[in-house]
N, C-alpha and C positions, 0 to 999 in steps of 0.2 A: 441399818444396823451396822456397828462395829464392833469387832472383837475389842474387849478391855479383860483387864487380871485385876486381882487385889493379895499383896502377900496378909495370910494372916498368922498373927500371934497362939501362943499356948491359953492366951484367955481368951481367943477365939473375936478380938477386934481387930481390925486392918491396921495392919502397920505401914503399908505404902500402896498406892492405889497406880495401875500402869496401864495407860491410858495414850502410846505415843502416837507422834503426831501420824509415822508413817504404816500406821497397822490401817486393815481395811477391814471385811464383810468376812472374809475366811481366814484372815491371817496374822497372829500378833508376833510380833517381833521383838525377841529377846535383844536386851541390850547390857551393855557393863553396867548404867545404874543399878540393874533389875539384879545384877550377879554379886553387887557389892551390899543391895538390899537384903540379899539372902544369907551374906556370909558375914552383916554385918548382927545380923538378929539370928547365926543358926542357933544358939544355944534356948532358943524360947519363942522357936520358929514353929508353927504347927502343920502349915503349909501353904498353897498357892491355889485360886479360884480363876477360871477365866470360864469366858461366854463365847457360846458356840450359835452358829446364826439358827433359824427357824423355832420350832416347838415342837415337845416329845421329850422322850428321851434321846439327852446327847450321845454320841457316845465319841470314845475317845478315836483320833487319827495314830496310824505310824507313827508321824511326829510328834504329837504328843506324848507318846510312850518313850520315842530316845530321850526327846529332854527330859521327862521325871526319872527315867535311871541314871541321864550325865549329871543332873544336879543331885541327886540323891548319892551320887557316887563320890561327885566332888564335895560335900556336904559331911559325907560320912555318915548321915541320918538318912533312916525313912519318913518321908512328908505323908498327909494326905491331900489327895490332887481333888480339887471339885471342878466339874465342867457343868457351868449351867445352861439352858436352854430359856428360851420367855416365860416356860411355864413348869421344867422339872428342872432338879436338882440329882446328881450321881456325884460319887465319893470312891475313886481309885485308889487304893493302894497294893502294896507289894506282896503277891504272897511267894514267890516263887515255884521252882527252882532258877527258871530260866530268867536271863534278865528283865524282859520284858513281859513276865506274868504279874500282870496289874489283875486284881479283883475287884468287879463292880459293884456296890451296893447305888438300889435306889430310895434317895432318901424322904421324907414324908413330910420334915418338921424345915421347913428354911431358918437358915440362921439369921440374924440382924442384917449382918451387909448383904444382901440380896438383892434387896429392892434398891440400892445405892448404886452395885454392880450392874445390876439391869437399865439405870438411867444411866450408867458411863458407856453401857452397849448401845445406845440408840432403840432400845427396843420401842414397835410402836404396837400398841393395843393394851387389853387390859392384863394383871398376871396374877395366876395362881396363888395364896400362899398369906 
């Protein structure tokens, strides 16, 4: 398994799939493309998806939280963050007050890119959904 993202659009398909060479099993790594992806589509931007190793529910790291409030911050918008796992799906966003109060919803319904997202993870078995 490797971590992969996919930014997606307001009509809810991928607009860039990030997939770099030097991400591993726990760790994707933000890069200028990924910042120019964001700032190049924030006006019709809805948000960003990445994959988190095992199954369950994912939940989010530290890390994960500074980067959705530094790009939400540089952005000026609120995204919604999907972290998915082999076999659930979870949808963070902002409710505050504090920077860093993301609220979890667990979701039921997968969206299209999912199954595309989970082949760029390396997942191996069969998946939910």
């Amino acid at each position: 398994m490797m971590e992969a993202g996919v930014v997606i659009g307001l009509d809810g398909q991928p607009l860039y799939w990030h997939a770099p060479d030097n991400r591993s099993v726990a760790y994707l790594p933000d890069s200028h493309l990924l910042w120019e992806i964001f700032w190049e589509h924030r006006k019709h931007l809805s948000g960003f998806a990445h994959s988190h190793p095992g199954s369950g529910i994912p939940g989010p790291s530290h890390e994960d939280l500074t980067t959705f409030a530094a790009v939400e911050s540089g952005l000026g918008k609120r995204l919604n963050w999907w972290i998915i796992s082999s076999d659930k799906l979870i949808r963070l966003n902002w409710v505050g007050p504090e920077k860093l109060d993301y609220q979890i919803s667990i979701l039921e319904e997968d969206p299209e890119w999912i199954l595309i997202l989970r082949e760029k993870s390396n997942y191996q078995g069969v998946y939910n959904g």
